[in-house]
N, CA, C and O atoms as a Maestro MAE file, in Angstrom:
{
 s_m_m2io_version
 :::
 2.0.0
}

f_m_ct {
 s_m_title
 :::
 protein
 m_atom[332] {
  # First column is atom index #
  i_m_mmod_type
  r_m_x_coord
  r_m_y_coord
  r_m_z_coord
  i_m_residue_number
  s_m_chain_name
  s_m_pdb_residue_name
  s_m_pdb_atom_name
  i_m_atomic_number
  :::
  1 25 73.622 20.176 227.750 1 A "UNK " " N  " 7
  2 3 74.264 18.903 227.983 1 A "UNK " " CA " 6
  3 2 73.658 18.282 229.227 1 A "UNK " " C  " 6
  4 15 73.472 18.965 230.234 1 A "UNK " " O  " 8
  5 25 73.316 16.860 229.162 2 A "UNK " " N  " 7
  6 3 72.765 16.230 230.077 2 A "UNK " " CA " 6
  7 2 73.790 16.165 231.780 2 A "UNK " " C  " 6
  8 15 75.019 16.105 231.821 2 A "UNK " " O  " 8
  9 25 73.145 16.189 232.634 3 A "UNK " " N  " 7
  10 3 74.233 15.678 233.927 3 A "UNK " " CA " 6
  11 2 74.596 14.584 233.794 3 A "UNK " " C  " 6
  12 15 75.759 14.435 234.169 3 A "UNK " " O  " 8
  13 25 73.944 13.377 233.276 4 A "UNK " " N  " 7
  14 3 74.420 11.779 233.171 4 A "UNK " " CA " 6
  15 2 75.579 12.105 232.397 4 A "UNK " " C  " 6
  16 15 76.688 11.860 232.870 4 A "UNK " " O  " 8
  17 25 75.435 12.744 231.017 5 A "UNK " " N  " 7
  18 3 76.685 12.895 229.967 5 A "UNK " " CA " 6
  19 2 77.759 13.276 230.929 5 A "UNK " " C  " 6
  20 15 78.748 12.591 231.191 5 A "UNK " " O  " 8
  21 25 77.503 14.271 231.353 6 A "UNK " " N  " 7
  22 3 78.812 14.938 232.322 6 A "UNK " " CA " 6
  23 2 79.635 14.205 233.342 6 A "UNK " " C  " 6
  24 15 80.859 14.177 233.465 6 A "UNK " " O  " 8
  25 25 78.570 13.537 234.140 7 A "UNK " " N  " 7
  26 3 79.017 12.623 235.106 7 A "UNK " " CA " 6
  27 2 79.252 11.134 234.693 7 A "UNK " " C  " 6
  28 15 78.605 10.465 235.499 7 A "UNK " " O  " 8
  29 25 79.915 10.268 233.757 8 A "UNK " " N  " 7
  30 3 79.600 9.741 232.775 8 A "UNK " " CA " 6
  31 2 81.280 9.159 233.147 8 A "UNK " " C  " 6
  32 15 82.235 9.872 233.454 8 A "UNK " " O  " 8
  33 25 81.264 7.823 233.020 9 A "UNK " " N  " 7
  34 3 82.780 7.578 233.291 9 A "UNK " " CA " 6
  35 2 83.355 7.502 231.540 9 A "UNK " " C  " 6
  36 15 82.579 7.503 230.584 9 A "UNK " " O  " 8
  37 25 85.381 7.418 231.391 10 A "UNK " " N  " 7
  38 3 85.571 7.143 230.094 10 A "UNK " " CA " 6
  39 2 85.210 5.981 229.207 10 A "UNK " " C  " 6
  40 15 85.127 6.053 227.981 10 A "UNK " " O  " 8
  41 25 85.028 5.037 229.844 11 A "UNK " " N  " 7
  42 3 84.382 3.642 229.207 11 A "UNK " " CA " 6
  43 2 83.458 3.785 228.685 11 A "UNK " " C  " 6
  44 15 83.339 3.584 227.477 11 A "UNK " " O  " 8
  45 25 82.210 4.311 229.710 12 A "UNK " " N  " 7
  46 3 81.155 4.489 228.639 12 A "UNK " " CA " 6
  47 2 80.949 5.385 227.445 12 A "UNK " " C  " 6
  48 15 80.182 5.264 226.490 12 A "UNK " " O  " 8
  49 25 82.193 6.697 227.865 13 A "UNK " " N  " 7
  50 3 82.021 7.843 226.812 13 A "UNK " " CA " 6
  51 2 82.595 7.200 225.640 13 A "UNK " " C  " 6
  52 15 82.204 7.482 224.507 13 A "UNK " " O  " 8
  53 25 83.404 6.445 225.844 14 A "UNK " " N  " 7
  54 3 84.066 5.770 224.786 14 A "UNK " " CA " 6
  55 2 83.202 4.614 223.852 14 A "UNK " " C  " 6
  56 15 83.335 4.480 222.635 14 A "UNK " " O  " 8
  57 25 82.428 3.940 224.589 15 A "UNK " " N  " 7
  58 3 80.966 3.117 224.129 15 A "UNK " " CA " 6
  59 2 80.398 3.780 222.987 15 A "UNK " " C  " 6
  60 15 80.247 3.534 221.790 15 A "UNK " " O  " 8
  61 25 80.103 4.839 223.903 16 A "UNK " " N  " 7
  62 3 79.076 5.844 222.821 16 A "UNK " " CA " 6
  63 2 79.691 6.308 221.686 16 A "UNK " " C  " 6
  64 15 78.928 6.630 220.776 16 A "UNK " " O  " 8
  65 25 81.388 6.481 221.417 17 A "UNK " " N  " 7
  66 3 81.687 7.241 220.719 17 A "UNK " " CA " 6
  67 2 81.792 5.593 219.593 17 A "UNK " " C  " 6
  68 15 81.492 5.472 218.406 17 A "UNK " " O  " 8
  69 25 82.218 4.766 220.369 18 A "UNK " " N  " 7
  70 3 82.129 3.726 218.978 18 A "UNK " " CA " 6
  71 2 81.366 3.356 218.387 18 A "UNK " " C  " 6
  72 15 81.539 2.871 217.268 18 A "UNK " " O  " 8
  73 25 80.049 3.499 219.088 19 A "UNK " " N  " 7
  74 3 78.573 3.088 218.558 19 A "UNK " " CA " 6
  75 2 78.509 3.972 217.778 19 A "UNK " " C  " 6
  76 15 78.648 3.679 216.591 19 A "UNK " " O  " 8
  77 25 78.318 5.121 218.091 20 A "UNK " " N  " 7
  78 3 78.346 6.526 217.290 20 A "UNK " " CA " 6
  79 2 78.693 6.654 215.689 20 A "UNK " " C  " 6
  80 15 77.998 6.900 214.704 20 A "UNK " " O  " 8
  81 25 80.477 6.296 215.936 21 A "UNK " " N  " 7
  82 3 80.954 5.721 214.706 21 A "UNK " " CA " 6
  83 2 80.962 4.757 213.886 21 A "UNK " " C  " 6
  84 15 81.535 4.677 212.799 21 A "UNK " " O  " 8
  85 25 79.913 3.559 214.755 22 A "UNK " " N  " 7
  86 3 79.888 2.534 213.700 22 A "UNK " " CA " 6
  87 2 78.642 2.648 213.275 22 A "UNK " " C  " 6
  88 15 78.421 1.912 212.313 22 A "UNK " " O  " 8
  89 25 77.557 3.415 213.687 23 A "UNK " " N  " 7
  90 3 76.048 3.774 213.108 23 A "UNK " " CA " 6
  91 2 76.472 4.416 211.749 23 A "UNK " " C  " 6
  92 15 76.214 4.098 210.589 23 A "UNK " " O  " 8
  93 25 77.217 5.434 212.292 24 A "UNK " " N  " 7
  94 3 78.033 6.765 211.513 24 A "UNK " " CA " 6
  95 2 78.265 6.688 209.785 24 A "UNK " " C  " 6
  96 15 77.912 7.418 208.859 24 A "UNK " " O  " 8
  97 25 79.433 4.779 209.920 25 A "UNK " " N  " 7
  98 3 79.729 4.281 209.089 25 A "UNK " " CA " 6
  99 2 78.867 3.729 208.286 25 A "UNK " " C  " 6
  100 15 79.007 3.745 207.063 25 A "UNK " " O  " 8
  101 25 78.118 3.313 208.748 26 A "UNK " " N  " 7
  102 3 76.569 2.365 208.203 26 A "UNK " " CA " 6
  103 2 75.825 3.076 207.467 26 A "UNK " " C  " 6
  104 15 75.238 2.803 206.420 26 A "UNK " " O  " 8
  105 25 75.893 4.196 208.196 27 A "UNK " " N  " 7
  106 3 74.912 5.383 207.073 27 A "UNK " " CA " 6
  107 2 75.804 5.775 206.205 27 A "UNK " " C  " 6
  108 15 75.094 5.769 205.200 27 A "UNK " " O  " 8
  109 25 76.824 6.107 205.849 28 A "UNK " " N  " 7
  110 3 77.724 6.256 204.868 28 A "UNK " " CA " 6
  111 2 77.795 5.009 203.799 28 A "UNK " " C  " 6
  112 15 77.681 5.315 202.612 28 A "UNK " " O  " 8
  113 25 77.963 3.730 204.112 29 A "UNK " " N  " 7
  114 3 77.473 2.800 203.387 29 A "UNK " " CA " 6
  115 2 76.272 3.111 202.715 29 A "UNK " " C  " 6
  116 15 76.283 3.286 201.497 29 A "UNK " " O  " 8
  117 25 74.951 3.222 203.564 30 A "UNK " " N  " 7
  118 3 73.866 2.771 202.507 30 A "UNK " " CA " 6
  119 2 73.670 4.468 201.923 30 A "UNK " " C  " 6
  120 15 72.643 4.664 201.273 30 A "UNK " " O  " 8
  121 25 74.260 5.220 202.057 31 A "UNK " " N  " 7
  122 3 74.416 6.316 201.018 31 A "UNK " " CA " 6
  123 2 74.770 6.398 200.035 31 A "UNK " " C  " 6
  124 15 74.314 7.060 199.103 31 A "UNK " " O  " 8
  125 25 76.262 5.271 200.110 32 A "UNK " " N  " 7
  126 3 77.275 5.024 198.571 32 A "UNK " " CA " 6
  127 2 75.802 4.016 197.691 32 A "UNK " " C  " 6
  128 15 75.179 4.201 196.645 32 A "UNK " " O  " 8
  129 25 75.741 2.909 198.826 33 A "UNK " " N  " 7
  130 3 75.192 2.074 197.922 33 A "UNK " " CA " 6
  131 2 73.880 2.579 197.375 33 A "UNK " " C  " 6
  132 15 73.588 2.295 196.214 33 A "UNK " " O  " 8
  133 25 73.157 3.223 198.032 34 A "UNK " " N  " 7
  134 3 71.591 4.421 197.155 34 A "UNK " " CA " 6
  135 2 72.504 4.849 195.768 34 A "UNK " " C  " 6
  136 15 72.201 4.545 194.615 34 A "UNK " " O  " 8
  137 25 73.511 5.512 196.125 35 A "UNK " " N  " 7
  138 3 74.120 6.391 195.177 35 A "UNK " " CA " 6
  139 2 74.452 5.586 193.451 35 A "UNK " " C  " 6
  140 15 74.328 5.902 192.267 35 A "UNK " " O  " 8
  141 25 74.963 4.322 194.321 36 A "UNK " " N  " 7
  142 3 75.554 3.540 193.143 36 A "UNK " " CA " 6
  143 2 74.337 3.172 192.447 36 A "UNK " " C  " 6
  144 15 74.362 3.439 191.245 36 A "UNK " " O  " 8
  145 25 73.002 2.489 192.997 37 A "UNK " " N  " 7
  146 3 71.567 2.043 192.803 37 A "UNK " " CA " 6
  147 2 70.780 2.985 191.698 37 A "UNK " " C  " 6
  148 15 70.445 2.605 190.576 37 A "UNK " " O  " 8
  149 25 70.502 4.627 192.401 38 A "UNK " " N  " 7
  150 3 69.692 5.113 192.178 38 A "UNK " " CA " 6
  151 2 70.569 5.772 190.347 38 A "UNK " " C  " 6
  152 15 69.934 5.799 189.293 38 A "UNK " " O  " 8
  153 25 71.871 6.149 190.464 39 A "UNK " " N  " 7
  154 3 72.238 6.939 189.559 39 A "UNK " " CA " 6
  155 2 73.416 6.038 188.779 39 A "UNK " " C  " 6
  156 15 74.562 6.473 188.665 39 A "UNK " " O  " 8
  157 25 73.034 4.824 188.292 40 A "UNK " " N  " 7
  158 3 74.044 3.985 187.765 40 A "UNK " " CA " 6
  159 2 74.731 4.769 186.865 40 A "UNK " " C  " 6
  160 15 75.946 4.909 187.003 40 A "UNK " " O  " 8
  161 25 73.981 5.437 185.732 41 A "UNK " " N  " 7
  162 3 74.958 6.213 184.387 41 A "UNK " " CA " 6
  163 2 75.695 7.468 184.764 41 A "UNK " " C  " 6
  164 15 76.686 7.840 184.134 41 A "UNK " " O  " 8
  165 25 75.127 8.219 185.960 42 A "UNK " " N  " 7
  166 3 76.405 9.198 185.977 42 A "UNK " " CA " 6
  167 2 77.557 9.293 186.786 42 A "UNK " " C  " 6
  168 15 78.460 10.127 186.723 42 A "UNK " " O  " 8
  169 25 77.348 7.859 187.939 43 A "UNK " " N  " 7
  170 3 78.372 7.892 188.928 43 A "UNK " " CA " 6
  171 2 79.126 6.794 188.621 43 A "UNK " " C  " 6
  172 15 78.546 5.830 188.120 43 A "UNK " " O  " 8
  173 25 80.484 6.739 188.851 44 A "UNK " " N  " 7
  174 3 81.344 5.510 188.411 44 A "UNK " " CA " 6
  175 2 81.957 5.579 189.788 44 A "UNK " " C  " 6
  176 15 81.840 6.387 190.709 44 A "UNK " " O  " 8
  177 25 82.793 4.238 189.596 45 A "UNK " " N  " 7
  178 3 83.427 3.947 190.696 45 A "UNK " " CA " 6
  179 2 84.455 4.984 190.936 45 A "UNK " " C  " 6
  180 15 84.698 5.316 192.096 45 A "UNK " " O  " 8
  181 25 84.971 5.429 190.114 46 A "UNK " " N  " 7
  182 3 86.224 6.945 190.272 46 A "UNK " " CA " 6
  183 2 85.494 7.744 190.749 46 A "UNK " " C  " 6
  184 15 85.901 8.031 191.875 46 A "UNK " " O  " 8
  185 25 84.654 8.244 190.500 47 A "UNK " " N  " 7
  186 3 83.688 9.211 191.233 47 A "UNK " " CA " 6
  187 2 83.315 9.359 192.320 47 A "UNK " " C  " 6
  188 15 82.994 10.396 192.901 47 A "UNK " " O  " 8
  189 25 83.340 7.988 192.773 48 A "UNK " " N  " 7
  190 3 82.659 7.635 194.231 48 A "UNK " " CA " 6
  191 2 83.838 7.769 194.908 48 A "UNK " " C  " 6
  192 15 83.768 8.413 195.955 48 A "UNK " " O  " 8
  193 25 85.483 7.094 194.414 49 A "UNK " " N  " 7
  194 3 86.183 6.864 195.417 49 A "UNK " " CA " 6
  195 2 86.605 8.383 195.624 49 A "UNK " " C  " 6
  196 15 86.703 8.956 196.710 49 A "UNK " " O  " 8
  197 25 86.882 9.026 194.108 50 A "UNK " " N  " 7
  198 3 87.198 10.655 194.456 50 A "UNK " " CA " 6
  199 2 86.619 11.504 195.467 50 A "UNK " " C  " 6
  200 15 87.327 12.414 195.898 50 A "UNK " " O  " 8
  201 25 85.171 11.327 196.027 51 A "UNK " " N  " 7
  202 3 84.486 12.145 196.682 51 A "UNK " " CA " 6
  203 2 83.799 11.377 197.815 51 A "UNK " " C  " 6
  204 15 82.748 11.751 198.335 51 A "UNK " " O  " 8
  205 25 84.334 10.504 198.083 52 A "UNK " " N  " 7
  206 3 84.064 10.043 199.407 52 A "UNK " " CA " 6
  207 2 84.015 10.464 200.437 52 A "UNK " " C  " 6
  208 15 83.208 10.209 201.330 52 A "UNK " " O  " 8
  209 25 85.099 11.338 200.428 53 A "UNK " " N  " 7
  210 3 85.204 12.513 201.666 53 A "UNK " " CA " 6
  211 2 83.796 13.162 201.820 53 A "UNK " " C  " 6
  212 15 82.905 12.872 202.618 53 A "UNK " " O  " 8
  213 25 83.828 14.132 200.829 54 A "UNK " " N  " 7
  214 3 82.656 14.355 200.940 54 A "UNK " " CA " 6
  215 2 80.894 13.821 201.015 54 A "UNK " " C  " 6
  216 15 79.844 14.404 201.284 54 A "UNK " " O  " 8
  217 25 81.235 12.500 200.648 55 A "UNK " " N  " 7
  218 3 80.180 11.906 200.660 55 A "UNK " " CA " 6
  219 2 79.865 11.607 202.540 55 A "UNK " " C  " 6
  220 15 78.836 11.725 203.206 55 A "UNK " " O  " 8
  221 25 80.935 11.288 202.823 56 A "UNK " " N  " 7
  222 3 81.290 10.991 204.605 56 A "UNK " " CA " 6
  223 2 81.321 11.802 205.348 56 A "UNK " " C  " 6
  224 15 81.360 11.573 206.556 56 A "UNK " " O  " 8
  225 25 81.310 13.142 204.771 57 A "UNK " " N  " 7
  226 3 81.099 14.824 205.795 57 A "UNK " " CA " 6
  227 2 79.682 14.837 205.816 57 A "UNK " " C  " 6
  228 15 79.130 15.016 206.902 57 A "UNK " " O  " 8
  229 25 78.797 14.627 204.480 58 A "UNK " " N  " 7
  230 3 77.219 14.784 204.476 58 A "UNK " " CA " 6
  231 2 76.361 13.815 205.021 58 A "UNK " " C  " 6
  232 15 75.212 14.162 205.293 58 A "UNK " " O  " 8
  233 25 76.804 12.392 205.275 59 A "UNK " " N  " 7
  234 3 76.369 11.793 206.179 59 A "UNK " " CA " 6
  235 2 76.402 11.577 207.294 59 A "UNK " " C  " 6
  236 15 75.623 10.891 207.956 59 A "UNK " " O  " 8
  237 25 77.456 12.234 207.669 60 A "UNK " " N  " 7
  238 3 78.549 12.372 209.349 60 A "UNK " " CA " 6
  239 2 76.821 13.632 209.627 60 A "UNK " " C  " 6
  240 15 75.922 13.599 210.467 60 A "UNK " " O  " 8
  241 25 77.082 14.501 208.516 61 A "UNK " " N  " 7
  242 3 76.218 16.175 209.006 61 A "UNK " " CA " 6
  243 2 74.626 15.474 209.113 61 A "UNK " " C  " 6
  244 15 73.934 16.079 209.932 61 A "UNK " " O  " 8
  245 25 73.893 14.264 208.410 62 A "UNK " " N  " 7
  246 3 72.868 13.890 208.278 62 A "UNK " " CA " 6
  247 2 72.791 13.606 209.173 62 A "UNK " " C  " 6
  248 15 71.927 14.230 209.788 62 A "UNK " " O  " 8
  249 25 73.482 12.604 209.926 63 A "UNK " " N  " 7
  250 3 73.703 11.978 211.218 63 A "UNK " " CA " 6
  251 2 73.361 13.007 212.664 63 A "UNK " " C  " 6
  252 15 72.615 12.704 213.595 63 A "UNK " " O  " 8
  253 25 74.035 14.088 212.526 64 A "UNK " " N  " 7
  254 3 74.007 14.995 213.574 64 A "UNK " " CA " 6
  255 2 72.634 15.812 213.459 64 A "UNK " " C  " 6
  256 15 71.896 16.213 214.358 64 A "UNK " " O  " 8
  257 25 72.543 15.910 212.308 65 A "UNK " " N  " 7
  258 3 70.926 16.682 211.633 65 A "UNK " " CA " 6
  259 2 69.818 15.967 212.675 65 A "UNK " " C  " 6
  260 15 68.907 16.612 213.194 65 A "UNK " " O  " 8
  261 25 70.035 14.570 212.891 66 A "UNK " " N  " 7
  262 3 68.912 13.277 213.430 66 A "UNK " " CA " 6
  263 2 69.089 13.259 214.299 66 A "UNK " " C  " 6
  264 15 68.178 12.773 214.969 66 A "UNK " " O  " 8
  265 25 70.385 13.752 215.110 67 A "UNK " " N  " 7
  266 3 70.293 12.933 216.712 67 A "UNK " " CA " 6
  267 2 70.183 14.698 217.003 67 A "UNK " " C  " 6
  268 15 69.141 15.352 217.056 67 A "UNK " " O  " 8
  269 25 71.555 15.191 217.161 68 A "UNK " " N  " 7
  270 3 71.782 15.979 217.849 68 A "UNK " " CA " 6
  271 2 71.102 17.126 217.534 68 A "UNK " " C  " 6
  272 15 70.638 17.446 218.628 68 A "UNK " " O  " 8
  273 25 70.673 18.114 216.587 69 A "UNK " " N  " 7
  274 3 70.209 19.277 216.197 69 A "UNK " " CA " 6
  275 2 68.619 19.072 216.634 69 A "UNK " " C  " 6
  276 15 67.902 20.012 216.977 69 A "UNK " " O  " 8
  277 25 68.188 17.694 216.565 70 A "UNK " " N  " 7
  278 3 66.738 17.499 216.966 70 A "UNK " " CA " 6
  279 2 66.741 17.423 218.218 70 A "UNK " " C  " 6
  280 15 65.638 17.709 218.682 70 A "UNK " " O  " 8
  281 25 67.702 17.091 219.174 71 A "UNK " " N  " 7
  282 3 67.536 17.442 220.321 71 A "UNK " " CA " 6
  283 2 67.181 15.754 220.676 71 A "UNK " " C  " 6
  284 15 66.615 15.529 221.746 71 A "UNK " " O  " 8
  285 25 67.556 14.478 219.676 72 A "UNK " " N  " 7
  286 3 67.572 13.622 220.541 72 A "UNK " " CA " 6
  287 2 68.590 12.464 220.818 72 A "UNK " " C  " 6
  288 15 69.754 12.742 220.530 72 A "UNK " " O  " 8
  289 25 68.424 11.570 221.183 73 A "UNK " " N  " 7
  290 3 69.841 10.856 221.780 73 A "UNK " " CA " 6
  291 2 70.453 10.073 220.564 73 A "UNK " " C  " 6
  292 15 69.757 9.394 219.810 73 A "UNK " " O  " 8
  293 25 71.452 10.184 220.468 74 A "UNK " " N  " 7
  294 3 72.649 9.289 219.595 74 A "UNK " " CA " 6
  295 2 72.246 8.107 219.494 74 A "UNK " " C  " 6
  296 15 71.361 7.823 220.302 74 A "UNK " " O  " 8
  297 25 72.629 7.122 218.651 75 A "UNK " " N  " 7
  298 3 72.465 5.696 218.886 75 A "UNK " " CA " 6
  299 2 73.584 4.868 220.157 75 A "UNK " " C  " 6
  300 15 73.406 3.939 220.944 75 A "UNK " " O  " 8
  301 25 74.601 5.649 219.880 76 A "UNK " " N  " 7
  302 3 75.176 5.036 220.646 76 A "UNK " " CA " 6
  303 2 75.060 5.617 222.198 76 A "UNK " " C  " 6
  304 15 75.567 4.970 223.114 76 A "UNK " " O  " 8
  305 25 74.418 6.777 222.431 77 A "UNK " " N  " 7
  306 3 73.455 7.131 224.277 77 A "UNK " " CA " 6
  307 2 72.721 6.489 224.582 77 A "UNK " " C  " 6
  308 15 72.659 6.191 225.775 77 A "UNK " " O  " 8
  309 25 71.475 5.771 223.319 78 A "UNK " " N  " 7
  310 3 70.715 4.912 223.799 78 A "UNK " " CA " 6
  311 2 71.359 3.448 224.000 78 A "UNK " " C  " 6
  312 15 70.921 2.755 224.918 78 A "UNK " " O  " 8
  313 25 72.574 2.863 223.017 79 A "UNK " " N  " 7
  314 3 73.232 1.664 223.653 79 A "UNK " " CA " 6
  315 2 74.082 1.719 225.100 79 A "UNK " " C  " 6
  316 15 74.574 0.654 225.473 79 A "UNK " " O  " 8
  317 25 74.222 2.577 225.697 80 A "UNK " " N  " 7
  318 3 74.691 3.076 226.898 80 A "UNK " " CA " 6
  319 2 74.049 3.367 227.344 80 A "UNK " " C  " 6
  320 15 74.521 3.759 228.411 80 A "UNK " " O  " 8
  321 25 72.597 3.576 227.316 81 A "UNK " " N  " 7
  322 3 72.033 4.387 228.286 81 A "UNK " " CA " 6
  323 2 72.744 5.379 229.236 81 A "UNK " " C  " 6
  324 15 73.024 5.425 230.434 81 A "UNK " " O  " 8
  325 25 72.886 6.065 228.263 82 A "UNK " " N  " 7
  326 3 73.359 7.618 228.976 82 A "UNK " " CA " 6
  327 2 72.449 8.740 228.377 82 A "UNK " " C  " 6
  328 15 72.013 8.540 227.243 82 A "UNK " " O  " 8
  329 25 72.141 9.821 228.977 83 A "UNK " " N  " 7
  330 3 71.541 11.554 228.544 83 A "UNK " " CA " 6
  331 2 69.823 10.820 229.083 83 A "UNK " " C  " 6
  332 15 68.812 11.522 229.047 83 A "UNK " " O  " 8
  :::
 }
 m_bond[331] {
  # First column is bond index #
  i_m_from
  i_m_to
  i_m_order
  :::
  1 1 2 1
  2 2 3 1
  3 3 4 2
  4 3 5 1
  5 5 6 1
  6 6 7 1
  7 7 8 2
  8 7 9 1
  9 9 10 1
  10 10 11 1
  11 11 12 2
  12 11 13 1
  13 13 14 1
  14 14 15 1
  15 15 16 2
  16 15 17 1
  17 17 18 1
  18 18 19 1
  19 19 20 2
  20 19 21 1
  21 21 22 1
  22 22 23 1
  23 23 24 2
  24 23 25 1
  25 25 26 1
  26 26 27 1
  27 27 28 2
  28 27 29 1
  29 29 30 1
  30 30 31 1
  31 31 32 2
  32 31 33 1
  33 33 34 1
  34 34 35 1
  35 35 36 2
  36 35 37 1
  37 37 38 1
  38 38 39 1
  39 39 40 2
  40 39 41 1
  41 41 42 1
  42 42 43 1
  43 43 44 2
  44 43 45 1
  45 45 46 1
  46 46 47 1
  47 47 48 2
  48 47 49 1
  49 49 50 1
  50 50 51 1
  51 51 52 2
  52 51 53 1
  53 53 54 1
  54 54 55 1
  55 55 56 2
  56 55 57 1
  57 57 58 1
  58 58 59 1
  59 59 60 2
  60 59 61 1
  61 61 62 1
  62 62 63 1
  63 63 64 2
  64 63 65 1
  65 65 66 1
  66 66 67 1
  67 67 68 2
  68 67 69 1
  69 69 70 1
  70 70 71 1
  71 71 72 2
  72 71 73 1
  73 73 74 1
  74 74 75 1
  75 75 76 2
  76 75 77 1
  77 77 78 1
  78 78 79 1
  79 79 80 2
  80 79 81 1
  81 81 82 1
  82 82 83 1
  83 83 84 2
  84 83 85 1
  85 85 86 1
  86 86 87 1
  87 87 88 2
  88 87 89 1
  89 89 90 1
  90 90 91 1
  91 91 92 2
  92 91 93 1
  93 93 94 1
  94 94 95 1
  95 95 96 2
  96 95 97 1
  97 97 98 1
  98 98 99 1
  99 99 100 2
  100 99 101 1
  101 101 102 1
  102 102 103 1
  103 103 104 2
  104 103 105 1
  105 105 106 1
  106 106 107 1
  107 107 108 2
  108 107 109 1
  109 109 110 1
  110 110 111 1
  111 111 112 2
  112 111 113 1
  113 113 114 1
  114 114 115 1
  115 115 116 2
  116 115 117 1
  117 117 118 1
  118 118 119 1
  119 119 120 2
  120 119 121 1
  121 121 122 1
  122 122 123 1
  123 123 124 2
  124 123 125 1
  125 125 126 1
  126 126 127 1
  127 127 128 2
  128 127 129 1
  129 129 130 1
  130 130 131 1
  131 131 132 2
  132 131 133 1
  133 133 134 1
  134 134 135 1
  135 135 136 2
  136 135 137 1
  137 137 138 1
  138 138 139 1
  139 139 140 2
  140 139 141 1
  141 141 142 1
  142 142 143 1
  143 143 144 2
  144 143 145 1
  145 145 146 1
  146 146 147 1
  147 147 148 2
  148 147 149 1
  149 149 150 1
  150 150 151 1
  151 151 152 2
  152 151 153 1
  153 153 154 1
  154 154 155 1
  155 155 156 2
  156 155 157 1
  157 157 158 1
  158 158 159 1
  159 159 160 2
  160 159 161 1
  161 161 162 1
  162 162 163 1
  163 163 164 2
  164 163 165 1
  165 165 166 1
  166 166 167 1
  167 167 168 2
  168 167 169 1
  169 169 170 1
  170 170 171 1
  171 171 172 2
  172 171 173 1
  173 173 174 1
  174 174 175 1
  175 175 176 2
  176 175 177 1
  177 177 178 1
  178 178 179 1
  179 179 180 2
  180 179 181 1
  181 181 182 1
  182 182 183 1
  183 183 184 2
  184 183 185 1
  185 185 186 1
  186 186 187 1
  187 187 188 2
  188 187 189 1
  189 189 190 1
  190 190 191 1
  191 191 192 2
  192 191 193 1
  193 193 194 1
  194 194 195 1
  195 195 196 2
  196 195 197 1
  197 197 198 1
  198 198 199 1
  199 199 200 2
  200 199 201 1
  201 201 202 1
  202 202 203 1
  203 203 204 2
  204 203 205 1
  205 205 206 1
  206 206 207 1
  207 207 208 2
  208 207 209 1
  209 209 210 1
  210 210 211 1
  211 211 212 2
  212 211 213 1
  213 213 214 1
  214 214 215 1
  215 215 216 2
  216 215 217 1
  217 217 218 1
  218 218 219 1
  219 219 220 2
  220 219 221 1
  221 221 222 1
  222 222 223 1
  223 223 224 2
  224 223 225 1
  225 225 226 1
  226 226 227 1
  227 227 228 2
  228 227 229 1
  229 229 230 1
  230 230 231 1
  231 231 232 2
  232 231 233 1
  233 233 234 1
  234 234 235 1
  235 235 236 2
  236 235 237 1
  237 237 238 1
  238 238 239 1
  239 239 240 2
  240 239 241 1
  241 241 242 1
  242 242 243 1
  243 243 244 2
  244 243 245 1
  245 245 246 1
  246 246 247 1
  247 247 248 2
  248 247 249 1
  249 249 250 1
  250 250 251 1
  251 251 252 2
  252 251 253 1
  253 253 254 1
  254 254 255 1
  255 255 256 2
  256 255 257 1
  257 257 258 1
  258 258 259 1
  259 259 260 2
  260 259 261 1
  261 261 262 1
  262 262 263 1
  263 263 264 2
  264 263 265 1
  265 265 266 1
  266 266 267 1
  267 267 268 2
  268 267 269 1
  269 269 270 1
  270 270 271 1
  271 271 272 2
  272 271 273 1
  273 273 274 1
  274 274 275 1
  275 275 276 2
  276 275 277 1
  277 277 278 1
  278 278 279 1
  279 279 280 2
  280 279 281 1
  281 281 282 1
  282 282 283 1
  283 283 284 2
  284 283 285 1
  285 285 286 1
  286 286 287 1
  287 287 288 2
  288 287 289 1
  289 289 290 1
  290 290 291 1
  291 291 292 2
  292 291 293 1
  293 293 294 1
  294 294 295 1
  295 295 296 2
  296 295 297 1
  297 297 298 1
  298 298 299 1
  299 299 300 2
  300 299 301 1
  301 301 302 1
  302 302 303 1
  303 303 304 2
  304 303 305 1
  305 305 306 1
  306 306 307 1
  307 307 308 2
  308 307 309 1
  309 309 310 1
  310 310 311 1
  311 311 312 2
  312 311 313 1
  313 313 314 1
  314 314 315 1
  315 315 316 2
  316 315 317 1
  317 317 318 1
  318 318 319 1
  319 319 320 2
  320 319 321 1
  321 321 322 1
  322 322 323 1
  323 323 324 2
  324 323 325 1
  325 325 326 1
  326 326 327 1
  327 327 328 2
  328 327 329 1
  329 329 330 1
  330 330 331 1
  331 331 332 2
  :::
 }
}
């Protein structure tokens, strides 16, 4: 963990966490919408709304796959410039 992160007031931690979540969301969007695009005949709209959850855990995990496991900054650290 970075010292900036640590030493880091709540405003900005809070910045980051909304940026975070609204990148977060965005990629969950253009996942449904690939999904709906790429596989029109086997996915229906029941399908999608049934497993959304899961559709929103694997992009939440894609998400972390890109910033954090690679070892680089969040979108929303670089809109804060924080780490």
């Amino acid at each position: 963990m970075s010292d900036r992160l640590i030493l880091s007031t709540q405003p900005e931690l809070l910045r980051v966490n909304q940026k975070d979540e609204e990148y977060g969301f965005g990629l969950y969007q253009k996942v449904v919408d690939a999904i709906e695009v790429m596989v029109p005949w086997g996915i229906t709209y029941r399908t999608l709304s049934n497993n959304q959850d899961w559709i929103r855990i694997g992009s939440t995990c894609f998400y972390c796959v890109l910033t954090t496991l690679l070892n680089r900054k969040t979108l929303g650290e670089e809109f804060s410039n924080l780490a």
